[in-house]
N, C-alpha and C positions, 0 to 999 in steps of 0.2 A: 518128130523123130521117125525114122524108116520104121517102115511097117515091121522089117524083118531083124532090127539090129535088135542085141542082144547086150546087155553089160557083162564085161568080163573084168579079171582081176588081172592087173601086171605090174609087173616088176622094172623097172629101172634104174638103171646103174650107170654110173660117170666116175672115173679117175681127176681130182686134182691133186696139185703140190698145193702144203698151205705152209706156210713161217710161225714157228712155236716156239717155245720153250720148252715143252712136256707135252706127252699125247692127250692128256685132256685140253689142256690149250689149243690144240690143233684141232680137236672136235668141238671145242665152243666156236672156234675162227672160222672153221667149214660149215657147221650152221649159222652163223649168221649171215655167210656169204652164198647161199646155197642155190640162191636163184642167178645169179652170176655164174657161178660154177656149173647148173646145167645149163645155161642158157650158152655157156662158151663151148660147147659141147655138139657139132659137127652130127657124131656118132655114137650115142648113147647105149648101152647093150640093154635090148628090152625084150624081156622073156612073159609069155602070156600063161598064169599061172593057172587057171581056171574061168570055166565060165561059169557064171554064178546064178544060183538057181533061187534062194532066198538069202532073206536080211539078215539072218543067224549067219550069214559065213563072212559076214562084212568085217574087220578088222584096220586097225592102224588109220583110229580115229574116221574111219566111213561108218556113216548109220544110215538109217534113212532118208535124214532131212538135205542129205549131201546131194547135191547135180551132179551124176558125169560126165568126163570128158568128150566131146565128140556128139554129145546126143542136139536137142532144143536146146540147150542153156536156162529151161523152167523145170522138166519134167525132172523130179524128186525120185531118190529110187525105193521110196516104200509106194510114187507112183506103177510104179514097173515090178518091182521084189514081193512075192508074197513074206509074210512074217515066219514061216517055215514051210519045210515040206513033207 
């Protein structure tokens, strides 16, 4: 991984139509399809929420044992995140 990158936290967002019945049907249907839905997605609106300084700020199912995006594809981010600060 770069000497000098950092993990940061971001956000993601994609507009589909999806065909339902009822708006819980339409949020079962959108998640199951969900890698379709951002993958058809040109122009995703991506907002960088923070850069993250320890494992305490990790949220929506990220812990330690998770890889991120962009880094080696090994380096673990309780390799990188101290436990607090």
């Amino acid at each position: 991984m770069g000497k000098y990158m950092k993990p940061f936290l971001v956000e993601v967002k994609t507009f589909a139509v999806v065909m339902a019945d009822n708006a819980e049907s339409a949020a079962s249907k959108a998640k199951r399809d969900v890698l379709d839905i951002v993958s058809d997605d040109p122009n995703p609106i991506i907002e960088v929420k923070k850069s993250l300084v320890s494992l305490a700020e990790l949220t929506h199912g990220w812990d330690g044992q998770c890889v991120p995006y962009g880094g080696d594809r090994n380096t673990r981010l309780h390799e990188i995140l101290p436990t607090a600060v």
